[in-house]
N, C-alpha and C positions, 0 to 999 in steps of 0.2 A: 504494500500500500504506500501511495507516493505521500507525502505530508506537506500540506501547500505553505510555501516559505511568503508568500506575501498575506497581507492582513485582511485586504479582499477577497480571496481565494479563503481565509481561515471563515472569513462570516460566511461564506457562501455554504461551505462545509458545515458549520451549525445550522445552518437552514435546512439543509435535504434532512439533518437528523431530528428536525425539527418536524418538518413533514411524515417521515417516516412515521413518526411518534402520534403524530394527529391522525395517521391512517389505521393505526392499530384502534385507537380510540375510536374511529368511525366502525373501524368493523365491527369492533366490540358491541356497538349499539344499533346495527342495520341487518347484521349476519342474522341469519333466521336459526331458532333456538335447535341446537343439537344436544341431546342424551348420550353425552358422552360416555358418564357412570356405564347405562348399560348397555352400550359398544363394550367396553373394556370389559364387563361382566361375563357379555356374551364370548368374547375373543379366550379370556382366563379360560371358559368352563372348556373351549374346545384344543386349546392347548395341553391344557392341565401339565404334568409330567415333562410333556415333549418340550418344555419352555427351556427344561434343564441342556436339553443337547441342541437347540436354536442356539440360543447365548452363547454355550460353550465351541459350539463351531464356527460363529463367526466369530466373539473374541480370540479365536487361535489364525484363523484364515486372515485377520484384517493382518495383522504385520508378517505371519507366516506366509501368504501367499501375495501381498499389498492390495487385497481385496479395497483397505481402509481410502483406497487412493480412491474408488470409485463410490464404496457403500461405506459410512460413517458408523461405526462399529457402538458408540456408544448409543444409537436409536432402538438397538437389539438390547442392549442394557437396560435402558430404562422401561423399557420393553419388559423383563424380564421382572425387576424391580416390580412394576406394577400390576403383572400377574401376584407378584407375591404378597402386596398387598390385598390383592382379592381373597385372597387365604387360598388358593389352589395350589403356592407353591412355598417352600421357607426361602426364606428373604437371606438368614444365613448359610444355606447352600448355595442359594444363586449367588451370593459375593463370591465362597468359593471356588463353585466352578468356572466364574470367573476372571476370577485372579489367577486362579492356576493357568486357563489355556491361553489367555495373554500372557502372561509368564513365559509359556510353553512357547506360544507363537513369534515371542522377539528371541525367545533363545535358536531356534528353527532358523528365522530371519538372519539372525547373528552370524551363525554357521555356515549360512546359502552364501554369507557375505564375504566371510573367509574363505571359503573352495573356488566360488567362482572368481571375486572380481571387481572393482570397477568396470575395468572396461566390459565387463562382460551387459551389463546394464544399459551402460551409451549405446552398445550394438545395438540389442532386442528391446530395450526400455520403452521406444516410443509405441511397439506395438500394444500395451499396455499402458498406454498412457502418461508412461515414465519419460517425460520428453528431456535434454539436454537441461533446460532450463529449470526445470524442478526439481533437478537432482541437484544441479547446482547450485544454488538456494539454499537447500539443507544442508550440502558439504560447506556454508560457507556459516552456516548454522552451530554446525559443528563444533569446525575448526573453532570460531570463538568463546564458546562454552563447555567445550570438551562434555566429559560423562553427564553433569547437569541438562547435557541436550536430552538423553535419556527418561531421566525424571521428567523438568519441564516440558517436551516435547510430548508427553503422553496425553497431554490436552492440549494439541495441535496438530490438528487432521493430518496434514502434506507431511509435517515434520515425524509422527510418531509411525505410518506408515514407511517412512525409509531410514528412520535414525538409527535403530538393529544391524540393517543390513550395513549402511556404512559404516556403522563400529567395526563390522567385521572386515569389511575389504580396505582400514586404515589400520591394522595390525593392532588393533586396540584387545589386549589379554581379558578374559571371560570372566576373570575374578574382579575385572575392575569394573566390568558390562552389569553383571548380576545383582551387586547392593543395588544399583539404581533403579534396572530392569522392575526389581523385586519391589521397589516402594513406588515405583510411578505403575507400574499394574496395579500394584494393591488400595493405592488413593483412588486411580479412575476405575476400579471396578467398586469400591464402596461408594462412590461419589455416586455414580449415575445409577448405582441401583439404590442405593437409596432415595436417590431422587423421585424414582417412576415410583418408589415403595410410596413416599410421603403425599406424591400428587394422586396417588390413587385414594388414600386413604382420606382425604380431603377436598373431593371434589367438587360436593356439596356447598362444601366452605368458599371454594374457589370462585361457586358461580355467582354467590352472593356480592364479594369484594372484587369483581372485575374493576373496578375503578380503579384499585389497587393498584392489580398487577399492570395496568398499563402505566400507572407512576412506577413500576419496580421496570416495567420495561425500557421508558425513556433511561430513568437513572442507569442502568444496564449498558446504553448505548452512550451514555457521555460517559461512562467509567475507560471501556473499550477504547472508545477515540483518545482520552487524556492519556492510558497506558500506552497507546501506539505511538501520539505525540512525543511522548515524555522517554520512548526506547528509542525513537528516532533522533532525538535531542542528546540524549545520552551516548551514542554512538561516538561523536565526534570526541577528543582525546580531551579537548580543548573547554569543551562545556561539560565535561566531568568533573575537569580542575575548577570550574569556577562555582559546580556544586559545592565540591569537599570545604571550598574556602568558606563558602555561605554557613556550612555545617559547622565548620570551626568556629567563626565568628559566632554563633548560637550558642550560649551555655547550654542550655538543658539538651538541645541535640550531641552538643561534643562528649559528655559526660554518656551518651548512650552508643558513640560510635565506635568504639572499640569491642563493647561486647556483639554489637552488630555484625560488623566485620571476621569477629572470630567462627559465630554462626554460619555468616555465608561461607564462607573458608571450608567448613566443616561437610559441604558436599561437595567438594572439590577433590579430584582424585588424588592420589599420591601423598604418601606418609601419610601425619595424623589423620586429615580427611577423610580418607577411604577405610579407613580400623574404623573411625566414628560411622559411617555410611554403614557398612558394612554391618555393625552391631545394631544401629538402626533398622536394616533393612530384618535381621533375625526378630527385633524383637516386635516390628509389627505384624510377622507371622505367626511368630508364639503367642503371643497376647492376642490374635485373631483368635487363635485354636482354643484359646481357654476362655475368652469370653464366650465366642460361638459354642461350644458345646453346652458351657452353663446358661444358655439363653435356650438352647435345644431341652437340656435334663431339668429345668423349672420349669419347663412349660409341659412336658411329658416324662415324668419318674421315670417308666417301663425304660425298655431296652430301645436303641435302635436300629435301625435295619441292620446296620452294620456291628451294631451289637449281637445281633442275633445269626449273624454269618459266623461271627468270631466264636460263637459259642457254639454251632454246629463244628466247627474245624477241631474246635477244642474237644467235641466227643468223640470224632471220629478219631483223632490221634492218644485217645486215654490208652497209657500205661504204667507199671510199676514202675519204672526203671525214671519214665519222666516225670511221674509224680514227684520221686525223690531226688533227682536234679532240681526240678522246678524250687523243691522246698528249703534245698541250698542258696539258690540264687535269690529268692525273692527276699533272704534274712539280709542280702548286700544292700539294698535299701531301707533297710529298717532302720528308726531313728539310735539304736545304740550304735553299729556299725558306722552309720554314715558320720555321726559326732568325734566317732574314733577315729577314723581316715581324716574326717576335718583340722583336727588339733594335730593329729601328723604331720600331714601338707601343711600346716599353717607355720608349727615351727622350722621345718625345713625353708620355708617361705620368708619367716622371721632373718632365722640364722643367713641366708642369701642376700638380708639386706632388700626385698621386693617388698618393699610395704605395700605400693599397691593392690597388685595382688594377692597376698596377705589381707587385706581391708576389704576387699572385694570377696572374698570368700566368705571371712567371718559374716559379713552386713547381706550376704545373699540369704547364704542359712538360715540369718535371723528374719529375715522376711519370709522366706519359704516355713519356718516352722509357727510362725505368726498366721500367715497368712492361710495356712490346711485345714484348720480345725475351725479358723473363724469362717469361711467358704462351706465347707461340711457344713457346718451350724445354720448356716442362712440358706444355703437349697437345699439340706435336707433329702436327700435322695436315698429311699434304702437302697442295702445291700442285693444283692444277684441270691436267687435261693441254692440252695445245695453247696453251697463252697467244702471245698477239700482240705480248707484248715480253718482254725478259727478265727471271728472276726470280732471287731465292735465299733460302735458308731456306724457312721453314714459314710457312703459310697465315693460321693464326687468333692473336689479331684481326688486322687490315690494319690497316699501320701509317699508311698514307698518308689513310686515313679516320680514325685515332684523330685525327692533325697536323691535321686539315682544321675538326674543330671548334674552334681555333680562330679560324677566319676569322668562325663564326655569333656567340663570346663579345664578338670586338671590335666585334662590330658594333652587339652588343646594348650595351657601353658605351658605343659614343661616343652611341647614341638616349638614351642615361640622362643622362649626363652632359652633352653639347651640348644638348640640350634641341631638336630641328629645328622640334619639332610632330609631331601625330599624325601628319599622312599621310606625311611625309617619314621619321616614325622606324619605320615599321612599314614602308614600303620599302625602308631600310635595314638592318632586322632579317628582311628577307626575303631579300632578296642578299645576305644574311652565310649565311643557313642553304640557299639556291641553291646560291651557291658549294660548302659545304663537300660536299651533296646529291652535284654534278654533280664531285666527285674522288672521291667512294666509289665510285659510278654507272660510272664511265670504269674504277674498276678490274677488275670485274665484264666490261663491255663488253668490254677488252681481254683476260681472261681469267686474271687475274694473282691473281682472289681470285674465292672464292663467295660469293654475295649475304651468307648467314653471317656470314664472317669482315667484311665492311663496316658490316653492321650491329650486331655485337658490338665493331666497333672504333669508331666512334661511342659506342657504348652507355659503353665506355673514358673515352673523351675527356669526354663529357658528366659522367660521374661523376666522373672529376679536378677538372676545371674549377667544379664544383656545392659541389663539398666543399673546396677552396681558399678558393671566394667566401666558404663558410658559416665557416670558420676568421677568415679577415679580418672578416666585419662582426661574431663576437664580440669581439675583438680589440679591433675598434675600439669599439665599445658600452663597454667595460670601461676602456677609456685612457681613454675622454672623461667616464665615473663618476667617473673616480679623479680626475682633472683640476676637478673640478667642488668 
């Protein structure tokens, strides 16, 4: 979008937004009344189910295949969202299935991006619509935001359908692609399905305060236009510097631009940036899994589907031999054990002189064993009947899988910290997250939790453990500024 540099040309531009704004407000009041409720009602009841593999094919096809170039991926979202609000479908699967085949579909894109090519796009590109010029755009997109293109770009049509793909054919490493990958799927797949969720749920509400929403629409379109002015203005080197200076001269701004600066910094690839990303990107998975499930097991006790898969798998593989495994492994989560390996690691931890992580360990624990009994207590879920040892209290999370992550956090320090080598630390960080696997796993087998409660109690753990690290290494960033 060009941004008119003379004053003429800026009025003229508030006019057409101006217009635009009166034309919604006329339709609003001339359009002949549509039943929209039940359109949507009747579309839910004949989807039903199918809503789940709609969503999740095109959220994977839009950047997997650059479908996104032609068909805007988030219309199927909101789409889905507002099935879910009809109640045909849960609102926390559809983010799922969502997040994940976006996810799935820029890591796809990623790869296609790495084997084939640039050039291989400029070839074939225009027959798809991929012309010269649109690619070039976004590589230039890129080039000036590096990985943040990724996040950011995921709510921008042209940009998020080819941002993947060029990460891969500018040699850009998958470890640095995936934090970003991972949190700009997971923003725009809760964003728009929640969206379709809340406008379904409100439509009622909606028809009443049209007035409203064409003030929410104007304000909508000067927001847009000032953001596009105000990146177009920005661009030049020149009118940055004469920001920073206005910001400087500002007390109450200058006193907040350093921890500003350090924020933006913080999704920036490379060193501390990308460990912060990074841990960000885990812990809005894990914290999905644990909220999600506990919004799934207070709204319905019983089992879930996939409760009840897990539970047939677990009959058909009952025996002695794994009984008695299982009843080894599941004790390596228990709160004696786990407290014992904690004060271990902690002094070796001490003695190393790592207080961070030393402090990170201790302040996880204490959240995770805070956190198990007070969660049990508020959703109340019973236990699974028949269990194969004995139990007490409530079901959700499992506490024995919250304790068990961290066997996979130590492991992943000492690979960071010791330094073994790749193959050795990635072995290591594999039998840290085996281990922690095969005591949720045992508890399920033995019948003590539903898959569920194991995998929300993980979800737990990781989130403690994710948000402790991320408290420490601002911490430390900050003492070693200050020190400097």
């Amino acid at each position: 979008m060009h941004v008119p540099k003379e004053k003429r040309d800026r009025v003229r531009l508030g006019v057409i937004a101006a217009i635009v704004v009166a034309g919604f407000v006329a339709y609003q009041q001339l359009a002949p009344d549509i039943n929209v409720e039940q359109i949507l009602e009747d579309l839910s009841r004949e989807l039903g189910d199918w809503t789940y593999v709609l969503v999740g094919v095109l959220a994977f096809l839009e950047t997997g295949a650059f479908v996104g170039l032609v068909f805007p991926g988030e219309t199927a979202v909101i789409l889905g969202g507002a099935v879910a609000g009809q109640g045909e479908t849960s609102i926390v699967i559809t983010i799922a299935i969502v997040w994940f085949c976006a996810w799935a579909g820029d890591t796809t894109s990623f790869w296609i991006g790495t084997r084939l090519g640039r050039g291989f796009v400029l070839r074939h590109g225009p027959k798809v619509r991929i012309t010269h010029e649109r690619f070039e755009q976004v590589e230039r997109y890129f080039a000036r935001h590096g990985g943040k293109t990724i996040l950011i770009g995921r709510f921008v049509g042209l940009v998020r359908a080819l941002a993947p793909f060029i990460a891969g054919s500018s040699g850009m490493r998958y470890r640095a692609f995936v934090p970003f990958s991972v949190l700009g799927t997971g923003l725009w797949a809760a964003a728009f399905s929640l969206l379709g969720y809340a406008l379904s749920q409100s439509l009622d509400k909606a028809t009443e305060i049209a007035g409203t929403g064409a003030l929410v629409f104007g304000t909508l379109v000067v927001i847009v236009v000032a953001v596009i002015v105000a990146s177009r203005y920005l661009r030049e080197p020149e009118n940055r510097r004469k920001v920073a200076r206005r910001i400087e001269s500002t007390p109450g701004l200058r006193r907040l631009l350093p921890q500003l600066r350090f924020l933006w910094k913080r999704l920036t690839p490379g060193g501390l940036g990308l460990e912060f990303t990074t841990l960000l990107a885990t812990l809005s998975v894990s914290l999905f899994v644990f909220v999600g499930y506990a919004l799934v097991v207070s709204d319905d006790a019983g089992p879930t589907p996939g409760d009840s898969q897990a539970i047939d798998v677990s009959s058909s593989l009952r025996a002695d031999w794994l009984i008695d495994f299982s009843k080894v492994f599941t004790e390596l989560g228990s709160t004696p054990v786990t407290l014992a390996v904690a004060v271990a690691a902690g002094i070796v931890l001490a003695r190393r002189r790592l207080w961070a992580e030393a402090a990170v360990l201790v302040a996880a624990l204490v959240i995770c064993h805070i956190a198990v009994p007070a969660f049990k207590e508020l959703i109340d879920r019973p236990r699974p009947d028949g269990a194969l040892i004995g139990t007490s209290g409530e079901s959700y999370p499992s506490g024995h899988a919250t304790y068990s992550v961290l066997y996979a956090w130590l492991a992943l320090t000492i690979a960071i910290r010791a330094r073994p080598g790749r193959t050795y630390g990635s072995a290591l960080i594999a039998a840290g997250i085996a281990l922690a696997a095969l005591v949720g796993l045992s508890r399920v087998y033995l019948g003590a939790h539903y898959l569920s409660d194991v995998s929300g109690g993980w979800g737990l753990g990781v989130s403690a453990f994710a948000i402790c690290a991320m408290i420490a290494m601002v911490v430390t960033h900050l003492r070693q500024n200050h020190t400097r």
